[in-house]
Short mmCIF file of the C-alpha atoms (twelve columns), coordinates in Angstrom:
data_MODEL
# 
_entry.id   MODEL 
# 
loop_
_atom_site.group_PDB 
_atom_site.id 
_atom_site.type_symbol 
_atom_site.label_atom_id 
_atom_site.label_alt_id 
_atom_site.label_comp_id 
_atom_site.label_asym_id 
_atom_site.label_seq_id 
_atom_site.Cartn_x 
_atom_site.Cartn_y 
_atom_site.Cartn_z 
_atom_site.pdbx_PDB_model_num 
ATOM 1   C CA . UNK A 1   98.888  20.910 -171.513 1 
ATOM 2   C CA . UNK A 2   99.593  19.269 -168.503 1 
ATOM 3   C CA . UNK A 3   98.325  21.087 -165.215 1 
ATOM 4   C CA . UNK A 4   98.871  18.534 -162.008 1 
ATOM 5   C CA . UNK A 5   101.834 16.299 -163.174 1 
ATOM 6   C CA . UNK A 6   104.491 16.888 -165.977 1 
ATOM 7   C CA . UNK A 7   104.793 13.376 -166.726 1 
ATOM 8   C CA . UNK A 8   100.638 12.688 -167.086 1 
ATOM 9   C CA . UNK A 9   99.668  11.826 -170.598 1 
ATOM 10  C CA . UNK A 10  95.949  12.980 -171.475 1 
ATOM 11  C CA . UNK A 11  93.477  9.995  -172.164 1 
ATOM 12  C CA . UNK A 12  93.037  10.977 -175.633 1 
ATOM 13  C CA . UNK A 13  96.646  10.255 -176.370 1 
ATOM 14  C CA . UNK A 14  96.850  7.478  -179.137 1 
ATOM 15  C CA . UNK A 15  100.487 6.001  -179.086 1 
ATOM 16  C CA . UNK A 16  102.260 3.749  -182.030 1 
ATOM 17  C CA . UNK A 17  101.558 2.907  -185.570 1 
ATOM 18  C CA . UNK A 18  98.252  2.793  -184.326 1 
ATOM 19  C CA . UNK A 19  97.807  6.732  -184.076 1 
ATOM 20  C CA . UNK A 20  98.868  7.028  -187.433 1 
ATOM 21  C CA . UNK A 21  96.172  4.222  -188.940 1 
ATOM 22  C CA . UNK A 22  93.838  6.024  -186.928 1 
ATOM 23  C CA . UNK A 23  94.591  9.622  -187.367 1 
ATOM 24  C CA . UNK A 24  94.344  8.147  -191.286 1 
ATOM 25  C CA . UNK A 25  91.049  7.153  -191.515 1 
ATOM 26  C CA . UNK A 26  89.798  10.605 -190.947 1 
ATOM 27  C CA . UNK A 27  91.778  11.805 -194.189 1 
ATOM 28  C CA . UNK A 28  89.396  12.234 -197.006 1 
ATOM 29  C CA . UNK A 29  90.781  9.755  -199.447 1 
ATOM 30  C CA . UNK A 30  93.959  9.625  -197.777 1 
ATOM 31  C CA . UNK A 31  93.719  5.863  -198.001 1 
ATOM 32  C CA . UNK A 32  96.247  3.481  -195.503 1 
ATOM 33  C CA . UNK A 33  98.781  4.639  -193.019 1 
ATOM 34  C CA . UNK A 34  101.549 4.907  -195.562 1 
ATOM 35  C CA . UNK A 35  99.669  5.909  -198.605 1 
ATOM 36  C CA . UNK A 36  102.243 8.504  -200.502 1 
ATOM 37  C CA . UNK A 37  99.316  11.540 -200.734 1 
ATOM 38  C CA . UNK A 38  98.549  14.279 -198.910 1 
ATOM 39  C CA . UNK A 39  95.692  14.686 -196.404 1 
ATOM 40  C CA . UNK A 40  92.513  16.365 -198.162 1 
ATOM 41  C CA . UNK A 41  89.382  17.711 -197.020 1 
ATOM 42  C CA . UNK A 42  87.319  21.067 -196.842 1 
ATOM 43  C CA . UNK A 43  89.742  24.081 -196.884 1 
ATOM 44  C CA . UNK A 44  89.356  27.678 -196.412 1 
ATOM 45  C CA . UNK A 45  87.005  29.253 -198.723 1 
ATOM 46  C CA . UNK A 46  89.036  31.149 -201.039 1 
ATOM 47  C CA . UNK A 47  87.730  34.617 -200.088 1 
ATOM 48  C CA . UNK A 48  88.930  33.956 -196.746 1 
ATOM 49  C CA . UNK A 49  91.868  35.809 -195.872 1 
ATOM 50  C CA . UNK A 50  94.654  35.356 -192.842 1 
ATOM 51  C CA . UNK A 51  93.645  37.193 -189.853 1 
ATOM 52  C CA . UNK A 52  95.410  40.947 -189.928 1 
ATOM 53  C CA . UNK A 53  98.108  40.731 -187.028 1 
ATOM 54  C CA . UNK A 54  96.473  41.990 -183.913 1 
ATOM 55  C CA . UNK A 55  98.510  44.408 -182.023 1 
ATOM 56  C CA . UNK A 56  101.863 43.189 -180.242 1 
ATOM 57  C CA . UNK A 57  101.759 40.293 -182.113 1 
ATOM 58  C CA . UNK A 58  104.912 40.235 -184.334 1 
ATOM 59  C CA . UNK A 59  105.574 38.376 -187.936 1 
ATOM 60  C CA . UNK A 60  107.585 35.756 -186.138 1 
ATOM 61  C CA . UNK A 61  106.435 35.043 -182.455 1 
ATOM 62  C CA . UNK A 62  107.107 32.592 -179.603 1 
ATOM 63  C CA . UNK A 63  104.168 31.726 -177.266 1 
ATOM 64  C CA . UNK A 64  104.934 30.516 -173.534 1 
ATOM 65  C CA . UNK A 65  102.055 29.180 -170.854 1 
ATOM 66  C CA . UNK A 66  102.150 30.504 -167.537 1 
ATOM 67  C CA . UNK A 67  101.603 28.287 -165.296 1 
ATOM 68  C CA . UNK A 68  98.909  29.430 -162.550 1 
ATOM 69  C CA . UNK A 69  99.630  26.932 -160.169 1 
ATOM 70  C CA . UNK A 70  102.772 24.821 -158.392 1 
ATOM 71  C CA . UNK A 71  103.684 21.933 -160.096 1 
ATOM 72  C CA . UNK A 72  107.205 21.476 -159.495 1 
ATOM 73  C CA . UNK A 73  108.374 24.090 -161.903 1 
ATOM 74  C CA . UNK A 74  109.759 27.185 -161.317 1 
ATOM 75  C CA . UNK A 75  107.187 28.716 -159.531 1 
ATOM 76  C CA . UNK A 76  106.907 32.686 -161.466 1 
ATOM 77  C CA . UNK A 77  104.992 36.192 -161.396 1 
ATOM 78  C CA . UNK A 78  104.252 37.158 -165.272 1 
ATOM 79  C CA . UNK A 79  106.837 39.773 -165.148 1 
ATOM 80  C CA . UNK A 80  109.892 37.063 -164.531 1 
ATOM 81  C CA . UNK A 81  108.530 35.517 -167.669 1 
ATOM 82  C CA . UNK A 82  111.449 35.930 -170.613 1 
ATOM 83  C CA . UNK A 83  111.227 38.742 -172.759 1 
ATOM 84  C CA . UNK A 84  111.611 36.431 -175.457 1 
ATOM 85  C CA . UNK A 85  108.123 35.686 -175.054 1 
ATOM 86  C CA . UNK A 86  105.954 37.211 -177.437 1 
ATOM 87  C CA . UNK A 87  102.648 36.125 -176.767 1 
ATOM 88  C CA . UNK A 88  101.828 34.713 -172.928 1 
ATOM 89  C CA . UNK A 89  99.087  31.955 -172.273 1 
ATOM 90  C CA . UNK A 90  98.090  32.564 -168.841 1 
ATOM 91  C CA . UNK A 91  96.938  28.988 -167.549 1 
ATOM 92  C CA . UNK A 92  94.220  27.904 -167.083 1 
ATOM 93  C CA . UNK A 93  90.628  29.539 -166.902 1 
ATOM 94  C CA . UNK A 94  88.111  27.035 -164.894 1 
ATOM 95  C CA . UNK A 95  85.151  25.974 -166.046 1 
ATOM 96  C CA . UNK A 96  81.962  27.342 -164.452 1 
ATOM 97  C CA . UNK A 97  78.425  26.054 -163.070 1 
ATOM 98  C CA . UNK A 98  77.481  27.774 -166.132 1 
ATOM 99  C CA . UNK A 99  77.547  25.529 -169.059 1 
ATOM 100 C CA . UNK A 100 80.276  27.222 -171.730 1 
ATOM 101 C CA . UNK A 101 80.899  29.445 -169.190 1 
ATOM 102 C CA . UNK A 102 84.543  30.103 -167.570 1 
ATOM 103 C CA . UNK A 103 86.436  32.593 -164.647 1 
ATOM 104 C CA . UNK A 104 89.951  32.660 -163.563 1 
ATOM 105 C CA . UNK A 105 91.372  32.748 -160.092 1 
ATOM 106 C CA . UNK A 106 95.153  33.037 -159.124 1 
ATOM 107 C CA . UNK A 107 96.346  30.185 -157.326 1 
ATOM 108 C CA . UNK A 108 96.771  31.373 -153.821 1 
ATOM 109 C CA . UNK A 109 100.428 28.982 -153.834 1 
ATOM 110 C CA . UNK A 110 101.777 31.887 -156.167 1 
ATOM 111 C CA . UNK A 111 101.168 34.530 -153.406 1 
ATOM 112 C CA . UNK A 112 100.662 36.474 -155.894 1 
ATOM 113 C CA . UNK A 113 98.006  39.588 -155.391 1 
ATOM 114 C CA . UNK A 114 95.489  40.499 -158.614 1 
ATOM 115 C CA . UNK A 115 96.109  44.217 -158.206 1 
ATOM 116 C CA . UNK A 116 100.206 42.869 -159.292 1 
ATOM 117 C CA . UNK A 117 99.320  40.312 -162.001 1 
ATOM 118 C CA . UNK A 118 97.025  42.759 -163.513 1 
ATOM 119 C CA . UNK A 119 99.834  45.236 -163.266 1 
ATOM 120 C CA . UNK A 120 102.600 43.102 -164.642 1 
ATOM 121 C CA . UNK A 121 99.983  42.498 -167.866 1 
ATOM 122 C CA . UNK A 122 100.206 46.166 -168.536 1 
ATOM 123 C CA . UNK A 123 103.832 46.116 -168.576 1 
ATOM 124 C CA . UNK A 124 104.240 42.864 -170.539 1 
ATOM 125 C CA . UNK A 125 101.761 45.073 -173.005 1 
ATOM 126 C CA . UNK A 126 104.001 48.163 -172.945 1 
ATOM 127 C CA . UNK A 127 107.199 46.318 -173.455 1 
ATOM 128 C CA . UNK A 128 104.819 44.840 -177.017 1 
ATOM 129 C CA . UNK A 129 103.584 41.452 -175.677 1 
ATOM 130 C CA . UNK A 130 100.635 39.970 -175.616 1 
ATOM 131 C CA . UNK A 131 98.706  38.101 -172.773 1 
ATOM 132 C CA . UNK A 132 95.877  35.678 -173.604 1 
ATOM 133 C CA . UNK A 133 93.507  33.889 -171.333 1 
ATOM 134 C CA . UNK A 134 94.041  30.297 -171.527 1 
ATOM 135 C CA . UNK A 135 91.320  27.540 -171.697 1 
ATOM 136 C CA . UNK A 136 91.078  23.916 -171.040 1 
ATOM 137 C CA . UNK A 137 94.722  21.805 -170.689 1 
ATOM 138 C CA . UNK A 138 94.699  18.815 -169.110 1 
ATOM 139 C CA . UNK A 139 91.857  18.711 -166.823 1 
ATOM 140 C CA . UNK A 140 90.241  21.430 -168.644 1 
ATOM 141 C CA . UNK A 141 86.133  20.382 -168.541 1 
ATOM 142 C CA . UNK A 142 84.853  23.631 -170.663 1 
ATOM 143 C CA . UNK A 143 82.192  22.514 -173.096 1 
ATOM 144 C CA . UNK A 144 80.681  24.913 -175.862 1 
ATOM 145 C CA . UNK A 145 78.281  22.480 -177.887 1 
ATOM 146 C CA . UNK A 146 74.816  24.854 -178.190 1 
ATOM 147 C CA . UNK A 147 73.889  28.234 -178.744 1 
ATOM 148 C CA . UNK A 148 73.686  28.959 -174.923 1 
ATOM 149 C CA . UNK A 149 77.082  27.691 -174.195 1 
ATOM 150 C CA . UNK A 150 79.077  29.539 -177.127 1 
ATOM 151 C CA . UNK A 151 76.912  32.558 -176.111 1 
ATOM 152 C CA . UNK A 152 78.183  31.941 -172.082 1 
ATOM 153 C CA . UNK A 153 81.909  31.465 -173.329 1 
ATOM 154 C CA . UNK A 154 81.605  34.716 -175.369 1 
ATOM 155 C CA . UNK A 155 80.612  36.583 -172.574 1 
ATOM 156 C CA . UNK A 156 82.733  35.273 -170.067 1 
ATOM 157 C CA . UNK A 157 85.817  35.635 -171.573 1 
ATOM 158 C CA . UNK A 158 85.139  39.040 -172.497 1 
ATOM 159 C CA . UNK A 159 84.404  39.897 -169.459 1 
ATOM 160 C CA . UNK A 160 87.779  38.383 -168.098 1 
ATOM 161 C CA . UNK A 161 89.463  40.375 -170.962 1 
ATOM 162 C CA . UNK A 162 87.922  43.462 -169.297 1 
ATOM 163 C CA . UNK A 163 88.677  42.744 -165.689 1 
ATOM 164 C CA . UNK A 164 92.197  41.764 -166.032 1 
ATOM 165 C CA . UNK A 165 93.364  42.990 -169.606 1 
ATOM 166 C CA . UNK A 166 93.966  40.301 -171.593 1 
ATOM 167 C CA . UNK A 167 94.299  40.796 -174.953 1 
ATOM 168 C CA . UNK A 168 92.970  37.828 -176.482 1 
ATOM 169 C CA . UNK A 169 92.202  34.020 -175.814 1 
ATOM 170 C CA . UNK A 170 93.722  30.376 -176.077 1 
ATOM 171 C CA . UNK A 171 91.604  27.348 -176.706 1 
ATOM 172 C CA . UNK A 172 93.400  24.432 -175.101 1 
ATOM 173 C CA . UNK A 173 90.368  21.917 -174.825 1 
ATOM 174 C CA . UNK A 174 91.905  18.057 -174.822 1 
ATOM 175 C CA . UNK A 175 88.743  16.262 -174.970 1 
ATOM 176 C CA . UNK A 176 87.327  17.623 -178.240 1 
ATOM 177 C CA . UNK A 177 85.862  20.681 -179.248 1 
ATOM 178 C CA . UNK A 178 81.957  21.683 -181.067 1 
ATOM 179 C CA . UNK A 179 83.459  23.501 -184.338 1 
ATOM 180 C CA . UNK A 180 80.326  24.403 -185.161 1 
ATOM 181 C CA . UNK A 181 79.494  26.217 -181.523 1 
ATOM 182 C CA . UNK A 182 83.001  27.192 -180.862 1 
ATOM 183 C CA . UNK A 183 83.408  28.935 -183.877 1 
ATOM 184 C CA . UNK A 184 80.473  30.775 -183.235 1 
ATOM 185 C CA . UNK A 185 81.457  31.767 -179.926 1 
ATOM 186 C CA . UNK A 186 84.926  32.639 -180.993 1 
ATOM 187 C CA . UNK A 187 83.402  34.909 -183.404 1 
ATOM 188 C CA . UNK A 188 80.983  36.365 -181.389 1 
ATOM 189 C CA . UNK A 189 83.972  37.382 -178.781 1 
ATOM 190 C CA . UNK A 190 85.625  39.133 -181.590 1 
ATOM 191 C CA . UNK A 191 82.550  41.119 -181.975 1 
ATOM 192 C CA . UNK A 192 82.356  41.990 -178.530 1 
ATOM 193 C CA . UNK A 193 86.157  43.136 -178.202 1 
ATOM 194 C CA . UNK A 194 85.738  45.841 -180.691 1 
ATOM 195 C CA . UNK A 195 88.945  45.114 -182.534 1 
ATOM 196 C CA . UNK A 196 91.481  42.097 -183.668 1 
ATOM 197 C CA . UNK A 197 91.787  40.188 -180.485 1 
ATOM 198 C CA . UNK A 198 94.556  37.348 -180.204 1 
ATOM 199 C CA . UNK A 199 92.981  34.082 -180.891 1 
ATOM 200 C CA . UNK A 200 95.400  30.933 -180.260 1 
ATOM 201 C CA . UNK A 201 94.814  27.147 -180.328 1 
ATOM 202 C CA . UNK A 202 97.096  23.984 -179.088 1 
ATOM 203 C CA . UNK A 203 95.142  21.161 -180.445 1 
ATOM 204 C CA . UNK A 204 96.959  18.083 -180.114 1 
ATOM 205 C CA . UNK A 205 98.523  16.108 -182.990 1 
ATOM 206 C CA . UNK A 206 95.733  13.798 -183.896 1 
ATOM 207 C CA . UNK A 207 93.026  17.132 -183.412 1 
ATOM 208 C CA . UNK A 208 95.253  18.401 -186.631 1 
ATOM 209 C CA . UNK A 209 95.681  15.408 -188.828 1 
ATOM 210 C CA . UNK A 210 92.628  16.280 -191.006 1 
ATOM 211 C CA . UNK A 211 90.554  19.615 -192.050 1 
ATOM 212 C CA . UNK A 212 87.710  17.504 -191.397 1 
ATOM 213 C CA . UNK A 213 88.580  17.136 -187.682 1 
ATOM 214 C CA . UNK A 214 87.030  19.398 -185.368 1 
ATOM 215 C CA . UNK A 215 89.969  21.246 -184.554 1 
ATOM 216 C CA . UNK A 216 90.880  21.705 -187.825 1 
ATOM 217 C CA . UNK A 217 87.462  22.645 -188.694 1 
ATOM 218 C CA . UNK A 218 87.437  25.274 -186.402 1 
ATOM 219 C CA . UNK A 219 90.762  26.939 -187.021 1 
ATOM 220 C CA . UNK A 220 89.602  27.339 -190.971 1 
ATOM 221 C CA . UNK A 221 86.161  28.230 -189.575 1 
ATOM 222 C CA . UNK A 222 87.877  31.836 -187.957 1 
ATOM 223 C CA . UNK A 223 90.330  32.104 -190.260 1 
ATOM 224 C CA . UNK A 224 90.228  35.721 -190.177 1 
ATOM 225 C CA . UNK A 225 90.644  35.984 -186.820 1 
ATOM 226 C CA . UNK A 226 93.140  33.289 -185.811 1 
ATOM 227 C CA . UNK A 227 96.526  34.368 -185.028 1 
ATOM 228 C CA . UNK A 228 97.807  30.908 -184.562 1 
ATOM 229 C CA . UNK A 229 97.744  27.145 -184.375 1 
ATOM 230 C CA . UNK A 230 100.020 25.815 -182.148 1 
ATOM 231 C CA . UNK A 231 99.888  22.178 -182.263 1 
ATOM 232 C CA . UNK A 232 101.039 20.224 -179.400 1 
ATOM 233 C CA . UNK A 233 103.747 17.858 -180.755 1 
ATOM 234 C CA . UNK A 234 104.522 16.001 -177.458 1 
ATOM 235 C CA . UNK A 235 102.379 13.702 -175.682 1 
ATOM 236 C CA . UNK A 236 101.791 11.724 -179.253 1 
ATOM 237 C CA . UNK A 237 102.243 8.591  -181.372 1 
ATOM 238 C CA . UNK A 238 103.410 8.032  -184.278 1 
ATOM 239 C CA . UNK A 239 101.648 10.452 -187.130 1 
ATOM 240 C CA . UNK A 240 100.747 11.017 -190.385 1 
ATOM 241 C CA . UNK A 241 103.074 13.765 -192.406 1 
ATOM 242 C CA . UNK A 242 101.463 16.086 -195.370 1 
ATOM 243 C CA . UNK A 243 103.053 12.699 -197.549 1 
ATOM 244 C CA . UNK A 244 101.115 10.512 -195.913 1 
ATOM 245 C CA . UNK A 245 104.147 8.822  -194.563 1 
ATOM 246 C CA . UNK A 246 104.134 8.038  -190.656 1 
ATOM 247 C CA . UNK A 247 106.872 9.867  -188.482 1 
ATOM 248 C CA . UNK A 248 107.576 9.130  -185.026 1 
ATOM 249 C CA . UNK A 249 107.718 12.018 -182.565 1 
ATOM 250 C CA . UNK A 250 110.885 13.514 -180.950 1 
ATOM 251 C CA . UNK A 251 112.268 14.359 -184.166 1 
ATOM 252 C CA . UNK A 252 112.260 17.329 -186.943 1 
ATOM 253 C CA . UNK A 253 110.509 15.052 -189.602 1 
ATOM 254 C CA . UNK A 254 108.153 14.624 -187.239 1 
ATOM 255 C CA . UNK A 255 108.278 18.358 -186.894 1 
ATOM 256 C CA . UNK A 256 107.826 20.071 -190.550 1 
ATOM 257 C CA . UNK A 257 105.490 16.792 -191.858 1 
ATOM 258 C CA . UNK A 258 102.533 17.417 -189.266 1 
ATOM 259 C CA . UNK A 259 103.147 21.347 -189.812 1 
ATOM 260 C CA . UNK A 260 102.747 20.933 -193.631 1 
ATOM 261 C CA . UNK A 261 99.405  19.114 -193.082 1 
ATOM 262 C CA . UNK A 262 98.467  22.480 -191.549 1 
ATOM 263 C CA . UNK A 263 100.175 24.514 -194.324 1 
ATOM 264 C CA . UNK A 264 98.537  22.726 -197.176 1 
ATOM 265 C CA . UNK A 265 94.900  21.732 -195.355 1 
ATOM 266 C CA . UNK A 266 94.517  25.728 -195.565 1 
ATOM 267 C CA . UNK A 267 96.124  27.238 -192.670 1 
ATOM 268 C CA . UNK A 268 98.007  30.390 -193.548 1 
ATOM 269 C CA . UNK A 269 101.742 30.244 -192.578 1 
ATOM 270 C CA . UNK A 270 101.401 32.637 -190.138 1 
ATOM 271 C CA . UNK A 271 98.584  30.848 -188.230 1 
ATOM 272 C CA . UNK A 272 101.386 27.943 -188.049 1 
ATOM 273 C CA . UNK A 273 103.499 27.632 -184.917 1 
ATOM 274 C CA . UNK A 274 105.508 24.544 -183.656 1 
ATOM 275 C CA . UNK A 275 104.408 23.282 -179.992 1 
ATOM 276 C CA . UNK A 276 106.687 21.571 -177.849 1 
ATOM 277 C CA . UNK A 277 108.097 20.945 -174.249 1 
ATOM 278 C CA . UNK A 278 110.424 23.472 -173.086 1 
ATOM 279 C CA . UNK A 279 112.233 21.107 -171.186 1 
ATOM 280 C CA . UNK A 280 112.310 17.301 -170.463 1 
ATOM 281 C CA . UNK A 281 110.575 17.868 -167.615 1 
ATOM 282 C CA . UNK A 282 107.444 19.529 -169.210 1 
ATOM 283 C CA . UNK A 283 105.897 16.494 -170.781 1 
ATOM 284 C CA . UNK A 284 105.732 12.547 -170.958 1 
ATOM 285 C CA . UNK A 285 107.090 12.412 -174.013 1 
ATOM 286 C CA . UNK A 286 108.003 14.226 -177.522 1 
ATOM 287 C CA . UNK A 287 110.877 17.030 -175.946 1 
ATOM 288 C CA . UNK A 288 113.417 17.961 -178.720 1 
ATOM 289 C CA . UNK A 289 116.318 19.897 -177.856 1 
ATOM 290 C CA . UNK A 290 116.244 23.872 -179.155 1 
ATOM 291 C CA . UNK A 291 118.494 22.635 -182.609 1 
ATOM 292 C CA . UNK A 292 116.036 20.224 -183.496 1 
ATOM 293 C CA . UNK A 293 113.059 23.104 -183.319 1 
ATOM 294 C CA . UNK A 294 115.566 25.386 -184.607 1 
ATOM 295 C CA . UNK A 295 116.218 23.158 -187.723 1 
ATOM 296 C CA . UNK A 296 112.451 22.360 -187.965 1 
ATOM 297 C CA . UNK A 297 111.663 26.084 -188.362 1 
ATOM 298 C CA . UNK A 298 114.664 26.490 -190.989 1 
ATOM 299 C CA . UNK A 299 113.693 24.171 -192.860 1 
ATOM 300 C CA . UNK A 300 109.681 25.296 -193.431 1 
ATOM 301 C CA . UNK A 301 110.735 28.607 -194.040 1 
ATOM 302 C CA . UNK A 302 113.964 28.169 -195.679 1 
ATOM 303 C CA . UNK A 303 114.286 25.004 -196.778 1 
ATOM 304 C CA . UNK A 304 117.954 24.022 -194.870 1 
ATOM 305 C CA . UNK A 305 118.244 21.681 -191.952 1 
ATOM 306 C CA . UNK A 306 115.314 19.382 -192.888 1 
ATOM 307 C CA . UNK A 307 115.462 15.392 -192.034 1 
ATOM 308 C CA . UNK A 308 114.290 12.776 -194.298 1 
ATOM 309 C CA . UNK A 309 111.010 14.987 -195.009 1 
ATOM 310 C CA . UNK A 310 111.119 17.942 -197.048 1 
ATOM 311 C CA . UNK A 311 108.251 20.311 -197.923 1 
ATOM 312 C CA . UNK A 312 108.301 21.026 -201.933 1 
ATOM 313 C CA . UNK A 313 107.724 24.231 -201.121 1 
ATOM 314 C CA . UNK A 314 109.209 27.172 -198.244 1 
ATOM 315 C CA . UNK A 315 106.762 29.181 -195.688 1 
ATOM 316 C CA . UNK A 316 108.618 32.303 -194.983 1 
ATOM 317 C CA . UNK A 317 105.760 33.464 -193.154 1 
ATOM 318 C CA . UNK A 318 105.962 30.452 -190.254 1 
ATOM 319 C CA . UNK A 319 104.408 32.266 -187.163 1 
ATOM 320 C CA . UNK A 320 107.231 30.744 -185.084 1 
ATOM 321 C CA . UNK A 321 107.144 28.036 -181.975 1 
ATOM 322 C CA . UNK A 322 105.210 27.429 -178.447 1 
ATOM 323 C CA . UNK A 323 106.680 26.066 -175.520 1 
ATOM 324 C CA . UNK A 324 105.531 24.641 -172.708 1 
ATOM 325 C CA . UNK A 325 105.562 26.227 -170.441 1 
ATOM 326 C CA . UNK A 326 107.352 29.411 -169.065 1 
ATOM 327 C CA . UNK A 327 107.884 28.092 -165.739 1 
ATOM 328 C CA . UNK A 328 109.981 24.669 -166.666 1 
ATOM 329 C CA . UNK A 329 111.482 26.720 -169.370 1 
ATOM 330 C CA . UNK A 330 112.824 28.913 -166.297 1 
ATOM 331 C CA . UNK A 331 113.578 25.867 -164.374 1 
ATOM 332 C CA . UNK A 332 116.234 24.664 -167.197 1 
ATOM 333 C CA . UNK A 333 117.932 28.448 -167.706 1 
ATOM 334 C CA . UNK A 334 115.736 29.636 -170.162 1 
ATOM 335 C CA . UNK A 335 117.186 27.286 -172.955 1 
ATOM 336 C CA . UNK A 336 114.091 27.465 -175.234 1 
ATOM 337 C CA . UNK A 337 113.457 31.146 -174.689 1 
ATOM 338 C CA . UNK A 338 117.125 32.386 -175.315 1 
ATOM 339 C CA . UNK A 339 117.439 29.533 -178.088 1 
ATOM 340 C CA . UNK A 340 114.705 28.909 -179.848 1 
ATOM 341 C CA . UNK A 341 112.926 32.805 -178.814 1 
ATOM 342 C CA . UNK A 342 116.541 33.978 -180.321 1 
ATOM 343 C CA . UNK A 343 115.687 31.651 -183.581 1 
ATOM 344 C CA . UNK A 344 112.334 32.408 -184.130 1 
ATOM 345 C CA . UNK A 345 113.191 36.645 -183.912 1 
ATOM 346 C CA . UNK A 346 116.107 36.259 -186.210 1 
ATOM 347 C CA . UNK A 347 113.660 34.786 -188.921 1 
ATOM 348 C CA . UNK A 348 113.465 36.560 -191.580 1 
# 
């Protein structure tokens, strides 16, 4: 996620053919670029089960990030955030002195007081949402990569959970992540929250190309806790689909191939959610206009409206679709929330 500039790529974005030859060479046996098999690798164990659906968290969702800061969006208070929203990513927490450790401060540009924001998370709660503490994006610099630092996240973000309500958290770290460490720590802050708290990622494409990548690695790891993986399919190169053909982004192949390299790596369809802008604005690269999404999640769960990719099998149980972010969605009209939201709700 982008926090200072829309247009900003991340340095870890790998552009071209070359992401794709890349992203290949961590398949296990996947072979070159174009090599007509699917990615392999570790999967789930098969007594893991799909996390149970944590409370406000419908079959079909849409996840929006808040933005807590100016950036030439539409500048909003969580309760002007669309209704269409199911789960809200309130970005970002900051990293600490602490190592693994993080806190969150509104930005004083929303003039925006804490006794209202934690007020307007109550009500998104009451009216069935969920709100999630968000870490990492961009400039994110949280690192969980010991037994001291998974143990400092844990209690940090419970402890944010408790002061403002959140029901859950994102993990939005861009520079890599510790699956070993931040599995741990995710697990030991579902211990501490003394129930089924939300648990979402937005890896980016190439974090997601193999169940050997950390990412990956990590989602499988907490599999029964993980509401959803919502890969960020903007900001990227050229990628390997679940046929091990390369699709360019900004289109629905591009879509439903790198989602079915989730599907079949051992993701469970509802810990599968489609990432992208909300508006041309919201990112360097990869928006798709609501249709295209639209079509994307049609054909993964029904099998209509797919491109020159189609999965040889349906996922009627497709979490649904991210956007960022809540504030440029607001700054086009609310296309992707009324659209897409409207999509994703009508699923069956």
């Amino acid at each position: 996620m982008v926090r200072a500039r829309s247009t900003m790529f991340t340095s870890r974005i790998l552009t071209g053919l070359a992401a794709a030859v890349v992203a290949a060479a961590g398949f296990a046996g996947a072979g070159t670029a174009h090599a007509a098999q699917p990615p392999t690798g570790p999967a789930a164990p098969p007594s893991a089960a799909p996390a149970a659906s944590p409370r406000n968290v419908p079959k079909h969702a849409v996840t929006g990030y808040w933005q807590n800061f100016d950036n030439g969006a539409k500048v909003q208070k969580l309760g002007d955030v669309h209704e269409n929203y199911d789960i809200i990513a309130v970005a970002f927490a900051d990293a600490t002195a602490k190592p693994g450790a993080v806190d969150f401060h509104l930005d004083p540009a929303l003039n925006y007081s804490e006794d209202q924001f934690k007020a307007d998370i109550k009500a998104k709660q009451a009216a069935g949402k969920s709100v999630v503490i968000s870490i990492g994006g961009e400039k994110g610099t949280v690192s969980v990569n010991d037994a001291a630092s998974a143990a400092n996240f844990a209690d940090s973000v419970h402890a944010l959970m408790e002061k403002y309500g959140f029901d859950g958290v994102d993990i939005d770290l861009e520079n890599g992540l510790d699956a070993t460490y931040m599995s741990q720590a995710l697990k030991s802050l579902a211990a501490k929250s003394g129930g089924h708290p939300v648990i979402t990622m937005a890896p980016q494409t190439v974090d997601m190309q193999s169940p050997s990548n950390g990412y990956f690695k990590t989602a499988l790891a907490i599999k029964d806790i993980l509401t959803v993986v919502n890969m960020q399919y903007y900001n990227s190169g050229s990628m390997n689909g679940c046929d091990g053909k390369v699709y360019a982004a900004g289109s629905v192949d591009f879509l439903t191939s790198l989602a079915c390299v989730q599907l079949e790596g051992g993701l469970d369809a509802s810990q599968v959610g489609i990432g992208v802008p909300s508006s041309a604005k919201a990112a360097g690269s990869g928006y798709v206009a609501p249709s295209v999404v639209n079509a994307a999640l049609d054909c993964l769960t029904k099998g209509t409206g797919c491109g020159s990719f189609k999965p040889s099998k349906t996922y009627p149980g497709l979490r649904g679709a991210m956007a960022w972010s809540t504030n440029w969605d607001a700054a086009a009209g609310d296309a992707f929330a009324d659209q897409v939201g409207g999509h994703v709700h009508d699923l069956p």
